[in-house]
MDTraj code that builds the backbone (N, CA, C; nanometers):
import mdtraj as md
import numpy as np

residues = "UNK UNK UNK UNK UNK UNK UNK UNK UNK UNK UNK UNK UNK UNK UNK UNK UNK UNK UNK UNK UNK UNK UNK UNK UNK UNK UNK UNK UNK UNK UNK UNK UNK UNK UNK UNK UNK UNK UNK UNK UNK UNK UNK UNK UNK UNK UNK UNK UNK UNK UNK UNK UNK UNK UNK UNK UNK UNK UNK UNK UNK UNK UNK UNK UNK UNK UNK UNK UNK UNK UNK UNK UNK UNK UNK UNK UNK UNK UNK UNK UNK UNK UNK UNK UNK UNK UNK UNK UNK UNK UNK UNK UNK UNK UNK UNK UNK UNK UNK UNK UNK UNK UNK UNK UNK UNK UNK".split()
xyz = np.array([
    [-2.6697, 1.1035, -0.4182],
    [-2.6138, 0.9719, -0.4052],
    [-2.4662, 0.9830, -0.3671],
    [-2.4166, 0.8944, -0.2475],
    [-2.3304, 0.9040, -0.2264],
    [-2.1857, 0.8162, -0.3371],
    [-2.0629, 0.8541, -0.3169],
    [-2.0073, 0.7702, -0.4143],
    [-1.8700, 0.7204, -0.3135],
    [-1.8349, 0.6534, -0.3303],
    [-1.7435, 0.6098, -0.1981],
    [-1.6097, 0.5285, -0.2686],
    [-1.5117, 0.5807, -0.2081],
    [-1.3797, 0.4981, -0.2501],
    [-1.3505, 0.3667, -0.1859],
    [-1.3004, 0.3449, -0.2616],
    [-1.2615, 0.1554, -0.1977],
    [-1.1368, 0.2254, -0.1160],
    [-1.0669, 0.0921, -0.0198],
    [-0.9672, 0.1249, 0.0559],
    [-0.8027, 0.1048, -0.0348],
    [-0.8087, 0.1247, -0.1591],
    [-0.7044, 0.0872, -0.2173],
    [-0.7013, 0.2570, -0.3203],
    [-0.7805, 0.2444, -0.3403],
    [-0.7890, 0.4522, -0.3655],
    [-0.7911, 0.5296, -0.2526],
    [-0.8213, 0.5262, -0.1232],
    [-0.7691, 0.5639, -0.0292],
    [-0.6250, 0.5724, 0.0176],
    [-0.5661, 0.4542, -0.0213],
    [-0.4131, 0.4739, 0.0321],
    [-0.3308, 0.5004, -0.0939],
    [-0.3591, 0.4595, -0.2261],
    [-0.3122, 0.5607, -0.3154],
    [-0.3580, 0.6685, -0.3251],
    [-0.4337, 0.7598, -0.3012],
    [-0.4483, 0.9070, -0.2744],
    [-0.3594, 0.9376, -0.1580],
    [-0.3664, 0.8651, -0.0581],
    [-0.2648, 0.9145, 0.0168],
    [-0.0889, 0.8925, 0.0190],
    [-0.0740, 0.8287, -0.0876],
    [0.0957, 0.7772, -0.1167],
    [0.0939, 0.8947, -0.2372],
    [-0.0097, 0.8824, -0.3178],
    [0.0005, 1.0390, -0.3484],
    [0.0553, 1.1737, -0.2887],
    [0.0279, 1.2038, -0.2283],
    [0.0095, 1.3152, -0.1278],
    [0.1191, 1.2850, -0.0059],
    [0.1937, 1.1541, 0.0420],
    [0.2767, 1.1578, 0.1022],
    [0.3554, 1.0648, 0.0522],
    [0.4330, 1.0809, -0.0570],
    [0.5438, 0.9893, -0.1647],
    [0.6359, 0.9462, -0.0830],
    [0.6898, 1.0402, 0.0731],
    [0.8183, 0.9897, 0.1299],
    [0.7571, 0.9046, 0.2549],
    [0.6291, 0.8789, 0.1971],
    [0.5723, 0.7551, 0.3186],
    [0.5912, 0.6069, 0.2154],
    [0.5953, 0.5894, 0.0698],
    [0.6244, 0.4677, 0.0435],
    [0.7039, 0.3736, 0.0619],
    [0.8473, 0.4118, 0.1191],
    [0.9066, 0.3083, 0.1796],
    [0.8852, 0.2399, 0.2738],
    [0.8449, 0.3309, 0.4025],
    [0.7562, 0.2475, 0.4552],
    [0.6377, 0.2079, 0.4913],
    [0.5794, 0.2293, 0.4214],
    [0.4499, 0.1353, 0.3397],
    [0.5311, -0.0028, 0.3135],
    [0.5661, 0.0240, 0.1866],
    [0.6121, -0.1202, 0.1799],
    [0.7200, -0.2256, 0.2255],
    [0.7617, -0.1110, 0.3466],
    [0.8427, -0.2375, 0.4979],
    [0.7299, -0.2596, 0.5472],
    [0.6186, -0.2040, 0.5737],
    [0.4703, -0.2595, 0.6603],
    [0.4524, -0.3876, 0.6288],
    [0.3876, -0.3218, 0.4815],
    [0.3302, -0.4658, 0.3515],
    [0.3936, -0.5710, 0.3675],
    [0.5399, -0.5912, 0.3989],
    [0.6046, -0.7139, 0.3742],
    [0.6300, -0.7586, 0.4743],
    [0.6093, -0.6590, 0.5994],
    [0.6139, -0.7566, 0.7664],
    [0.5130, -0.8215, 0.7532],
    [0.3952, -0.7349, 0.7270],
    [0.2388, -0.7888, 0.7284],
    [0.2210, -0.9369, 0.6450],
    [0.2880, -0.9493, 0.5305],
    [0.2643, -1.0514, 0.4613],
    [0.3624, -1.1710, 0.5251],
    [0.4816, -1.1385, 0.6181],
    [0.5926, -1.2149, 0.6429],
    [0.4829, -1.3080, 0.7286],
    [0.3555, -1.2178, 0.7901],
    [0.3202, -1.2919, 0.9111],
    [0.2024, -1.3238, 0.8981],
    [0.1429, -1.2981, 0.8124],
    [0.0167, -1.3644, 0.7538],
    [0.0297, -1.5080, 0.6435],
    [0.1138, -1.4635, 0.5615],
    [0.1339, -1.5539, 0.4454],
    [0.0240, -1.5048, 0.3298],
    [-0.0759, -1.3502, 0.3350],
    [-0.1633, -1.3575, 0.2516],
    [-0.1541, -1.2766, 0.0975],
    [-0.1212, -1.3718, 0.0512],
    [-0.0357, -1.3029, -0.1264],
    [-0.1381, -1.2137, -0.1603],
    [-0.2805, -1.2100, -0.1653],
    [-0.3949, -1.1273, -0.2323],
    [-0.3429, -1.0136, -0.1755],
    [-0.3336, -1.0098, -0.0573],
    [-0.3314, -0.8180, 0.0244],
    [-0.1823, -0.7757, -0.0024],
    [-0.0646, -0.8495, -0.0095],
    [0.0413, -0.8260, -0.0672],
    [0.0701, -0.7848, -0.1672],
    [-0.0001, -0.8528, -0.3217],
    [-0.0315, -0.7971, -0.4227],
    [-0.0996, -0.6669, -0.4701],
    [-0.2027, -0.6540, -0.3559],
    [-0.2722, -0.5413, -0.3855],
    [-0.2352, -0.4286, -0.3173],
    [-0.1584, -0.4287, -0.2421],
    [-0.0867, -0.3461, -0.1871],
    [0.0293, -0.2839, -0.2931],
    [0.0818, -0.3894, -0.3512],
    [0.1933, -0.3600, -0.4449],
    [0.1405, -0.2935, -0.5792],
    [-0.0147, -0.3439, -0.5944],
    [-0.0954, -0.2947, -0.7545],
    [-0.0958, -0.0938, -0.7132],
    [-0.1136, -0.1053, -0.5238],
    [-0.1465, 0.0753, -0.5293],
    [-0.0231, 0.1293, -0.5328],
    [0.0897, 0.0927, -0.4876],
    [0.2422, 0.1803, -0.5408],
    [0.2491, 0.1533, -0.6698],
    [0.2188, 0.0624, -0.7260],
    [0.2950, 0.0612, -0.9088],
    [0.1845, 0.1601, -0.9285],
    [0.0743, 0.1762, -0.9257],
    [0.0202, 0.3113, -1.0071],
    [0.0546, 0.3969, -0.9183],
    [0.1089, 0.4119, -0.7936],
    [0.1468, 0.5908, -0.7691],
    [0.2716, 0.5786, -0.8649],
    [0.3076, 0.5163, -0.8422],
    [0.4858, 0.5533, -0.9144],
    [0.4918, 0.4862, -1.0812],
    [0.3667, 0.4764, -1.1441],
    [0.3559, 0.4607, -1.2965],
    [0.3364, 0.3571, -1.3378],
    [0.2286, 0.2977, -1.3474],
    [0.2130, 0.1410, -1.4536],
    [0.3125, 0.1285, -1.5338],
    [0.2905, 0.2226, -1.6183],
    [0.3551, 0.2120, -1.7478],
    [0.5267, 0.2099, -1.7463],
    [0.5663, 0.2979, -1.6609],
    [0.7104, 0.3403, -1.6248],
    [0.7652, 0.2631, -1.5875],
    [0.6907, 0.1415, -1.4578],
    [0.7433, 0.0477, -1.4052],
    [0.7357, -0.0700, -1.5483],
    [0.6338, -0.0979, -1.6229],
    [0.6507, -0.1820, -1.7075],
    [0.7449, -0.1324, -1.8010],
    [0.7888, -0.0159, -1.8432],
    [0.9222, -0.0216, -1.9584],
    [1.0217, -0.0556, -1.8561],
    [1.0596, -0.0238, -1.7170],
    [1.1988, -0.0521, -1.6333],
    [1.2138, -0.1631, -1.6526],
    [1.0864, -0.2468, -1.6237],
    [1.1045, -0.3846, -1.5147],
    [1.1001, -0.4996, -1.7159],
    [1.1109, -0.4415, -1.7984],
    [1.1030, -0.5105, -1.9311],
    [0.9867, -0.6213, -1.9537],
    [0.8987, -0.5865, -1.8648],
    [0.7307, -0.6438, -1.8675],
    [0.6522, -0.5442, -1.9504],
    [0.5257, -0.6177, -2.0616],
    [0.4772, -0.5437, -2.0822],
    [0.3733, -0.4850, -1.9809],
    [0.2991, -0.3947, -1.9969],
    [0.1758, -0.3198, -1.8720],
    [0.0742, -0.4147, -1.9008],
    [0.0053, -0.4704, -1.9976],
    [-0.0466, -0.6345, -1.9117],
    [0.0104, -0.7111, -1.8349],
    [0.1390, -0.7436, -1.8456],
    [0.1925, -0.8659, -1.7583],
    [0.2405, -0.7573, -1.6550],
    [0.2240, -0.6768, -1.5993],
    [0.2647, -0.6089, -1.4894],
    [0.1415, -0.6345, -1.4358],
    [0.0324, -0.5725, -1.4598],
    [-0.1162, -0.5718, -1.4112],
    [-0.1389, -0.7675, -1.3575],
    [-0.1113, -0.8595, -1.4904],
    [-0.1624, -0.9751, -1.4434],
    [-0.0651, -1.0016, -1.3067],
    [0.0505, -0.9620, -1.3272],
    [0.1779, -1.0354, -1.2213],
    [0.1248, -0.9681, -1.0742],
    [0.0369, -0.8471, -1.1060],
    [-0.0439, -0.7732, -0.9474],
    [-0.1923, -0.8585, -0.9548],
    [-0.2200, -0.9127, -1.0003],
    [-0.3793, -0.9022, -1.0276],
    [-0.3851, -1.0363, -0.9180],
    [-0.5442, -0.9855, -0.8607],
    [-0.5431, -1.1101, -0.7122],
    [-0.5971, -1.2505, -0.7468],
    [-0.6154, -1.2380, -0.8647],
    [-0.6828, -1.3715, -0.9474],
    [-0.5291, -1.4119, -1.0195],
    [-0.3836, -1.3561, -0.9929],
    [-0.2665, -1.4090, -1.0236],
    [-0.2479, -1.4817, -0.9242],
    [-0.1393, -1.5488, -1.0056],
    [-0.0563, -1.6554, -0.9439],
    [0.1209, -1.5870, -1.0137],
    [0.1333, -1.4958, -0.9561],
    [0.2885, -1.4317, -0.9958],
    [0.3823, -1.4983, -1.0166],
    [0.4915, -1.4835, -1.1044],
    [0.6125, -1.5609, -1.1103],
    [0.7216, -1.4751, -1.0025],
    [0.8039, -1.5457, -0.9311],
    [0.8728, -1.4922, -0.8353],
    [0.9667, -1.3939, -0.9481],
    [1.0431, -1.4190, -1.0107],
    [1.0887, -1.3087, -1.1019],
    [1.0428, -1.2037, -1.1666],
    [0.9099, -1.2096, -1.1968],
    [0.8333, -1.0935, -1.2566],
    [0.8126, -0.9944, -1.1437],
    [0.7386, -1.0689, -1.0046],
    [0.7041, -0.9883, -0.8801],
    [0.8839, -0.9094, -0.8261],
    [0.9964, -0.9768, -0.8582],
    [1.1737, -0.9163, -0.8421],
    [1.1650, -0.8382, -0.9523],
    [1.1228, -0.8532, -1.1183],
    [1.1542, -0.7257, -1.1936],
    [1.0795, -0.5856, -1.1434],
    [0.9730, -0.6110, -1.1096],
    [0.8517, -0.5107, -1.0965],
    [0.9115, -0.4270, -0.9480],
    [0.9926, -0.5264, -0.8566],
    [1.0057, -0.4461, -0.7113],
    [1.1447, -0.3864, -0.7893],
    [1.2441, -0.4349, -0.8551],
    [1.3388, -0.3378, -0.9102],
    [1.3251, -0.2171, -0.9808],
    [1.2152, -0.2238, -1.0126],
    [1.1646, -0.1300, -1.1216],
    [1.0865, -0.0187, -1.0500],
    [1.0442, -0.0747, -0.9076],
    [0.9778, 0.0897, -0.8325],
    [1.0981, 0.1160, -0.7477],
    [1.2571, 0.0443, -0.7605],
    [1.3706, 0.0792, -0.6676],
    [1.3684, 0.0643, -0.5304],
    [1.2573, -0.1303, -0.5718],
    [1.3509, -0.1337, -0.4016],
    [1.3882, -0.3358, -0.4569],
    [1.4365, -0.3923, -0.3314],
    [1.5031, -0.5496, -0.3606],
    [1.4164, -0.6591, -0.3119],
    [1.4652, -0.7246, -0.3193],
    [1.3603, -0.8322, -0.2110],
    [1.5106, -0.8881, -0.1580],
    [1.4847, -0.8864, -0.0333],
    [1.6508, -0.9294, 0.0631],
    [1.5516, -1.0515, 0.1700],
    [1.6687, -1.1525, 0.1443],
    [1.6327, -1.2373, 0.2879],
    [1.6642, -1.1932, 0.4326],
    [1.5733, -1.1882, 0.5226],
    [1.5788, -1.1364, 0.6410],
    [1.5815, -1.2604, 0.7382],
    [1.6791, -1.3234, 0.8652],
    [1.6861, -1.4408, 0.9499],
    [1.5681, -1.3919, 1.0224],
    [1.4815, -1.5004, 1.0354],
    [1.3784, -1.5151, 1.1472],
    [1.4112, -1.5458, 1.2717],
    [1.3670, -1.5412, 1.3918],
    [1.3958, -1.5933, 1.4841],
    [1.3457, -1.6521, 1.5835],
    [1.3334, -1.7394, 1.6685],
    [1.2129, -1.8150, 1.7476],
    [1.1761, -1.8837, 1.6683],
    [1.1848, -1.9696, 1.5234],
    [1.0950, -2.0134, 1.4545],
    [1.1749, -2.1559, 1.4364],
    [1.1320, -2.2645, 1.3863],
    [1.1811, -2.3733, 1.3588],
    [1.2664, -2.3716, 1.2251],
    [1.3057, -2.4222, 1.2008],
    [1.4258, -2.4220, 1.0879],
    [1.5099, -2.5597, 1.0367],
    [1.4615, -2.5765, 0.9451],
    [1.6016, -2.7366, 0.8844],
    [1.7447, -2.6723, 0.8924],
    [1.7990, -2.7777, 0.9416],
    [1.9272, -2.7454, 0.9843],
    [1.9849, -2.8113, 0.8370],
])
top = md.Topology()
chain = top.add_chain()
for i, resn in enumerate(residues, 1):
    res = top.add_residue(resn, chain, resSeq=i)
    for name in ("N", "CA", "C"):
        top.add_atom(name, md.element.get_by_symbol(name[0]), res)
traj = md.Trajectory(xyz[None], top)
């Protein structure tokens, strides 16, 4: 019988195995989401770096416990924008506003 990995143990085995590819991984993740708008694949993208780089580690940094880290990733969440800012401080990176361009805008 065969046994088969999902595609989210696939790319954490491989952020495993190539740690100085997570940064950009997650400049991908956040173009990808800039231009989709789709929070589930954003989240779950973010659930496979917090376990390469430590559930637990990121929940003592980010002063969440490791349930509310898990719920604040989980695709049946609805994240608080501050929990999803403690948790990205806590694997050492920011959330920065970036100007769009070509796009409509309130003046």
């Amino acid at each position: 019988m065969n046994t088969y990995r999902t595609i989210g143990e696939v790319e954490e085995q491989y952020l495993r195995d190539h740690p100085e590819e997570i940064d950009e991984y997650i400049a991908v993740l956040f173009d990808e989401y800039a231009e989709s708008g789709d929070t589930a694949a954003l989240l779950s993208s973010l659930r496979v770096v917090c376990r390469v780089k430590g559930v637990s580690r990121i929940a003592e940094v980010s002063g969440l416990s490791r349930k509310g880290v898990q719920k604040a990733l989980s695709e049946n969440g609805n994240p608080q924008f501050g929990s999803v800012n403690a948790i990205m401080h806590a694997m050492g990176y920011r959330l920065i506003p970036q100007k769009l361009h070509d796009t409509p805008h309130v003046p």
